[in-house]
Every structure is written in C-alpha cells, then in structure tokens.
Rosetta silent file (secondary structure, phi, psi, omega in degrees, C-alpha in Angstrom):
SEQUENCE: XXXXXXXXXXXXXXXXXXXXXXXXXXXXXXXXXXXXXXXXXXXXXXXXXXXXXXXXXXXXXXXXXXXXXXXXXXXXXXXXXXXXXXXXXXXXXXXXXXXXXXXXXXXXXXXXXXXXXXXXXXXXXXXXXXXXXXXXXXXXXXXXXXXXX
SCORE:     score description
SCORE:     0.000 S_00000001
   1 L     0.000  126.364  173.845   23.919   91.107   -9.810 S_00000001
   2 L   -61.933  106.901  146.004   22.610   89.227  -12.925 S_00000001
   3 L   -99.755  167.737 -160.448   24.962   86.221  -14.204 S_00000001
   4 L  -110.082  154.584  170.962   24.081   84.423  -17.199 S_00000001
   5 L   -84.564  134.692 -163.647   24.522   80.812  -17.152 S_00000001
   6 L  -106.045  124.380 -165.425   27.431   79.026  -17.978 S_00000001
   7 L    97.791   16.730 -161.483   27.941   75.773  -19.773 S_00000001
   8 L   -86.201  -31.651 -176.462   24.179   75.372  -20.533 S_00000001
   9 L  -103.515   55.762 -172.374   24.846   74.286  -23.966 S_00000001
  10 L   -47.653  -43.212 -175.480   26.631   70.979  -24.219 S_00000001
  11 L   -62.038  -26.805 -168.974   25.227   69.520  -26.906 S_00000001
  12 L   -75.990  -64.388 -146.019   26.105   72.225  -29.416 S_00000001
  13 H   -30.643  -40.010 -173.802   29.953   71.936  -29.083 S_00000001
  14 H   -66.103  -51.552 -132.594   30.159   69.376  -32.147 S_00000001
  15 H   -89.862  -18.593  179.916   27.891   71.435  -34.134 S_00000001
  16 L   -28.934  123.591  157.932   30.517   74.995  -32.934 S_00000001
  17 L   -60.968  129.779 -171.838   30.721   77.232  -35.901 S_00000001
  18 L   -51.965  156.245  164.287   34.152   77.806  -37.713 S_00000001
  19 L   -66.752  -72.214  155.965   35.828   81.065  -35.813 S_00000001
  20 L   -17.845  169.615 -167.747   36.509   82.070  -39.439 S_00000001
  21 L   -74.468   94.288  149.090   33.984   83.297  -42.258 S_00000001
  22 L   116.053 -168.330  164.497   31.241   80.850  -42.704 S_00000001
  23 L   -68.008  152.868  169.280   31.688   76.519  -42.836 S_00000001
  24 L   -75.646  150.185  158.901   35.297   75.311  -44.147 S_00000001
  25 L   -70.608  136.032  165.353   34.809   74.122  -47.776 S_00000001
  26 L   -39.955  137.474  168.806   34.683   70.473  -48.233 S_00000001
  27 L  -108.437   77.976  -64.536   37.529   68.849  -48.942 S_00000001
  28 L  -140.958 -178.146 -175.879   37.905   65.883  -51.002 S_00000001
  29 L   -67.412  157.915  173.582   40.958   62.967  -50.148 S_00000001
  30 L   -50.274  140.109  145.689   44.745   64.290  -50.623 S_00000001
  31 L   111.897  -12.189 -172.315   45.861   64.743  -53.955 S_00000001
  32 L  -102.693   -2.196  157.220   42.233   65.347  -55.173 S_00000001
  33 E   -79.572  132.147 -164.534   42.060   69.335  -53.992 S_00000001
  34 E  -113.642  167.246  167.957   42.928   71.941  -56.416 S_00000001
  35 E  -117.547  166.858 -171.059   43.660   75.731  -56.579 S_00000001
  36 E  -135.102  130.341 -177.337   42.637   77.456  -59.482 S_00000001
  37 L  -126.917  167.748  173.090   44.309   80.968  -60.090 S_00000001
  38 L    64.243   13.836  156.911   43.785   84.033  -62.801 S_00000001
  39 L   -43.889  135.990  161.498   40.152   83.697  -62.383 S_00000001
  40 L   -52.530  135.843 -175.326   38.053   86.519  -64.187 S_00000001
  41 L   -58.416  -62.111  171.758   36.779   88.910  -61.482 S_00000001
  42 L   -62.693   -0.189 -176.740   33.039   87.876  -62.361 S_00000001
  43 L   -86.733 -160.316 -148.746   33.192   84.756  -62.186 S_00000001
  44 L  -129.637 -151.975  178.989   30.604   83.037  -59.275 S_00000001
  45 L   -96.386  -93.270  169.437   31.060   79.674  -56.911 S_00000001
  46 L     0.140  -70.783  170.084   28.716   78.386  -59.404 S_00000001
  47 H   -29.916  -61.724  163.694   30.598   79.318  -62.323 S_00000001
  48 H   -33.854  -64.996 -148.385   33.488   77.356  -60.649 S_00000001
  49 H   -67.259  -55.054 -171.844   31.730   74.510  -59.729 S_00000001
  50 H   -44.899  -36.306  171.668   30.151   74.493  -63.328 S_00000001
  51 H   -56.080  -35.031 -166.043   33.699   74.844  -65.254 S_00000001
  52 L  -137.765   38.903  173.728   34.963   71.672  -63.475 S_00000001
  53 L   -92.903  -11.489  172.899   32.315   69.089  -63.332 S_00000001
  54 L   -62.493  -13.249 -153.970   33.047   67.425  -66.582 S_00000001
  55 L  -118.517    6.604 -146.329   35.957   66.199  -65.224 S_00000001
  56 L   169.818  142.908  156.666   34.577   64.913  -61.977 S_00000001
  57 L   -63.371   81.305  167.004   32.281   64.842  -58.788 S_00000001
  58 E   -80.084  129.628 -171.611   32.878   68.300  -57.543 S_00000001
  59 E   -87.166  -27.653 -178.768   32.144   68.536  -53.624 S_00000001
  60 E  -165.818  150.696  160.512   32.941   71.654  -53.669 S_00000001
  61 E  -160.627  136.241 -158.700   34.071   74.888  -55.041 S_00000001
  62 E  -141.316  107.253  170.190   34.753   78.270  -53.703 S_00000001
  63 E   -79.272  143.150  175.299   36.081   81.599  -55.319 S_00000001
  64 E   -79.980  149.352  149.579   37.885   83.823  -52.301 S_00000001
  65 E  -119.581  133.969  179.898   36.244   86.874  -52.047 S_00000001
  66 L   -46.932  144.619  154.547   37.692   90.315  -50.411 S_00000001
  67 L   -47.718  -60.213 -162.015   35.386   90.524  -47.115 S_00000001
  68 L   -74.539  -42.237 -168.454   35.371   93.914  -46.923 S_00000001
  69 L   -95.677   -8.680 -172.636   34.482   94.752  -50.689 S_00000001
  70 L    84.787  -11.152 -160.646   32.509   91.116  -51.822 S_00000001
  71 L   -79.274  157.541 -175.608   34.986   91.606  -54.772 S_00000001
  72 E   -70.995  147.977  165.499   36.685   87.994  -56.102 S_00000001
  73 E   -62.474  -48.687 -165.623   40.532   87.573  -55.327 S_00000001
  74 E   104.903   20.879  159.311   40.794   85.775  -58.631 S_00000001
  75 E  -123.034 -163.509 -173.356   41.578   82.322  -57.485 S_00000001
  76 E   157.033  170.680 -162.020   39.509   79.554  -55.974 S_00000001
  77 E  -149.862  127.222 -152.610   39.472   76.058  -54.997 S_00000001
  78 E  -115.515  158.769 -156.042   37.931   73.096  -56.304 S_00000001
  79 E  -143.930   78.419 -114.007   37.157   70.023  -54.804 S_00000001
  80 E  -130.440  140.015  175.491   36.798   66.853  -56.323 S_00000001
  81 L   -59.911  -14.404 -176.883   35.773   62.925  -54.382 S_00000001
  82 L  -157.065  155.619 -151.035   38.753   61.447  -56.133 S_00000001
  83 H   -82.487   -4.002  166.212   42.391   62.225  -56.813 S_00000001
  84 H   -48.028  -71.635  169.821   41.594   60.925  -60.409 S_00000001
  85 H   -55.570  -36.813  172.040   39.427   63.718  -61.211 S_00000001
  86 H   -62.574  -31.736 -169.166   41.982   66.306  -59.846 S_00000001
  87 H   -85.445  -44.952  158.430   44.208   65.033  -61.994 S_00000001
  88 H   -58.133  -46.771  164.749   42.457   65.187  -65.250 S_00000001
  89 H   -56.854  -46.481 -162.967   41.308   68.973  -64.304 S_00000001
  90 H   -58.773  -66.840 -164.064   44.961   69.976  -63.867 S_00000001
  91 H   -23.727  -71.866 -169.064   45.673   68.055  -67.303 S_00000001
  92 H   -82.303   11.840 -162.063   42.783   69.642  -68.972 S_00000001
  93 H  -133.480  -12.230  151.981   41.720   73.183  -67.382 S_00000001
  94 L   -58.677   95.413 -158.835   45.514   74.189  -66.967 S_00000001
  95 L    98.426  -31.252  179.351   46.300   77.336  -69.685 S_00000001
  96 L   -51.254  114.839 -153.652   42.522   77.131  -70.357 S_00000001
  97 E   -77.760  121.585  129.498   41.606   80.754  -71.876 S_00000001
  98 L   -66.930  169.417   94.939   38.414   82.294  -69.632 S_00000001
  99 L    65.593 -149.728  161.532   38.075   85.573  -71.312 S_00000001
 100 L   -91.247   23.072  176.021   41.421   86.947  -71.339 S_00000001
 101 L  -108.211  136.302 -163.426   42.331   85.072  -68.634 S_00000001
 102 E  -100.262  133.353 -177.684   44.703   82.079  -68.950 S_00000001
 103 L   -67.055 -154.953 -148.665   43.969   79.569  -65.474 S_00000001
 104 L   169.469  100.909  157.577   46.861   78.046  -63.411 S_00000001
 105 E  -115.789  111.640 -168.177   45.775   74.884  -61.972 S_00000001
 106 E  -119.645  163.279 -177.151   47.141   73.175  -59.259 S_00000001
 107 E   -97.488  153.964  160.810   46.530   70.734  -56.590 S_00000001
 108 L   -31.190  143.429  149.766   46.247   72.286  -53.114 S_00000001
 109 L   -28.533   88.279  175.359   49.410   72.037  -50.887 S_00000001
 110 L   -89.009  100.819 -173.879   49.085   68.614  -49.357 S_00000001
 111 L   -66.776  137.169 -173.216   50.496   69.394  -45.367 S_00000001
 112 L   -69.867   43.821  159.562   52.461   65.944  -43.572 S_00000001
 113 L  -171.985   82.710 -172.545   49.437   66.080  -41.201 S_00000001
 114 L   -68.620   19.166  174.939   45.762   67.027  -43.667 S_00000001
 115 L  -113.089   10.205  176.013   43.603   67.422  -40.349 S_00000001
 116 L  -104.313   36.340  175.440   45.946   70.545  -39.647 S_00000001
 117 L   -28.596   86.177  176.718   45.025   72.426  -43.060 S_00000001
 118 L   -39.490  110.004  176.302   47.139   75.589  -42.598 S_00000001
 119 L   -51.353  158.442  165.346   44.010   78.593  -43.139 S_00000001
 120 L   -52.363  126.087  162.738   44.990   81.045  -46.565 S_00000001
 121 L   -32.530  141.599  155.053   47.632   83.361  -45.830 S_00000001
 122 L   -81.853  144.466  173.021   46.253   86.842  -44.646 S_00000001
 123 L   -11.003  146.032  151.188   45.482   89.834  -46.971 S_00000001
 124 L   -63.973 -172.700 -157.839   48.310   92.371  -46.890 S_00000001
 125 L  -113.894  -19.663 -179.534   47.521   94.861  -44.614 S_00000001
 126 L   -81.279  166.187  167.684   47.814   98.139  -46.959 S_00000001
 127 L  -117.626 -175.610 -164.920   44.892   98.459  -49.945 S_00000001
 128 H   -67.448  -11.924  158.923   45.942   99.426  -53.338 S_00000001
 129 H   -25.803  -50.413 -167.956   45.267  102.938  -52.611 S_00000001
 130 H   -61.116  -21.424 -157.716   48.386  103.864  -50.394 S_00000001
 131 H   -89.049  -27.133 -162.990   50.035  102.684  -54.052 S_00000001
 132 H   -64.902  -46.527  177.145   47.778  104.786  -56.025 S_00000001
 133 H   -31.540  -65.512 -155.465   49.151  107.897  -53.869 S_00000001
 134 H   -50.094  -19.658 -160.288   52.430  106.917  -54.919 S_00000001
 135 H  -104.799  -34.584  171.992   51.929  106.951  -58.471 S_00000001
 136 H   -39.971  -35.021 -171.507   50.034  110.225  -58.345 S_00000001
 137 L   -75.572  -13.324  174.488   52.970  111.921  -56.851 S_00000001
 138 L   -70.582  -21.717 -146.230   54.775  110.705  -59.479 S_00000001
 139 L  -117.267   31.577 -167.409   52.745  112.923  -61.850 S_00000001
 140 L    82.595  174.390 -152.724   53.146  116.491  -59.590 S_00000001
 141 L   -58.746  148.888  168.010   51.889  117.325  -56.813 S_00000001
 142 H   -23.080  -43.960 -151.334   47.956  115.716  -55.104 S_00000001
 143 H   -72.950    7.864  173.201   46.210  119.202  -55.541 S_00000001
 144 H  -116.189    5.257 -173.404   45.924  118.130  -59.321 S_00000001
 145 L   -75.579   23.333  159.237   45.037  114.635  -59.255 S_00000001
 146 L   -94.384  -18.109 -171.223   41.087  115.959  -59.548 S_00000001
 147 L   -84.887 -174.016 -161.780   41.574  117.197  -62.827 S_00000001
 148 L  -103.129  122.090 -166.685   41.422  114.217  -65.617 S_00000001
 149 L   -92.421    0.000    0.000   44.452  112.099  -65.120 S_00000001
C-alpha cells in the first residue's frame, strides 16, 4: 500500500494559507480601520483604495464580493497606518454622494482582544430568488410569470 509522507513540510507552517478566501486584508492599528457601506455595485478595490487616499496612507482596501456570483456586496473596508487618517475619512467621506449612493462610514468594530478579529458574518443562506417567488405569487399564479411582468 502507497502512503504519502507525513510532516515533510515544516518550514511552510508560518507561510499556511488563510482557510478562508485568499490573504486577510491588512489591517492598520485600532481605531484606524474603517467600514464603508452603500457602495455602488461597480465600484473596484481600486476605486476604494483611490476614494480614500487623500485622507491618508491606505494599506489596504477591499470591496466584499458574493463568491459565487463575483458581484460587490456594497460595502468594503479601508485601511489606513494611523487612527488619524481614519478619523478624517469618517469626518469627510461620511454622507459623501457616489452616484446615487450616499456612503456610511465607520470605523471597524474594535474586539477587547484585536488578534481575535471575529471573520464577517455569513451570507444568509436563501438567495433573493426564493423572495422573488413570493412576490410572483402575489401577482396570480407561476404559469404566467413568462409573460411580461
């Protein structure tokens, strides 16, 4: 019987890839990470990053994206070397008109213990379909929902 060898790679273990999607985002000292909500669907990382460097060293910035579809949640989280900077974004980029979208800026959740960084809640578990049903049914019966609603 073939076994594979076990333990061969010692060296790696610091270097272990998050179980989750991808590297954690940087994080910057308490008080200097922000959330950003009421993002515009199109907007990028980039976009992010770009929006909220005037105000700062950004280390990072990350829009969530759905897994399954790639599509943006419409929040994100920005990431700034000093609690200064965070502070000025909230001032100034809080109610700032995107499009027709007004932000919400906030600082990140600071947890009594920041090397345990509680992961994002998960997704609900239904998608907006099951909802979609619901509203059809409001409007008679399925077999006509093909016709132009």
């Amino acid at each position: 019987g073939y076994s594979s060898p076990g333990g061969q790679l010692p060296d790696h273990r610091q270097y272990a890839p998050n179980p989750h999607t991808g590297p954690r985002p940087l994080e910057g000292p308490a008080g200097a990470n922000l959330f950003i909500y009421h993002l515009p669907h199109d907007l990028t990382d980039a976009d992010l990053a770009t929006a909220f460097t005037p105000f700062g060293n950004v280390i990072s910035a990350k829009v969530y994206v759905d897994r399954i579809t790639g599509e943006s949640k419409g929040f994100g989280f920005v990431s700034y070397d000093s609690v200064v900077s965070a502070e000025l974004a909230i001032e100034q980029m809080n109610g700032f008109q995107i499009g027709n979208k007004r932000l919400k800026v906030q600082h990140k959740r600071v947890h009594k213990a920041p090397s345990q960084a509680a992961p994002p809640p998960p997704p609900p578990m239904h998608g907006g379909h099951v909802d979609m049903e619901g509203l059809v049914g409001n409007f008679g019966n399925l077999s006509t929902a093909d016709g132009d609603i």
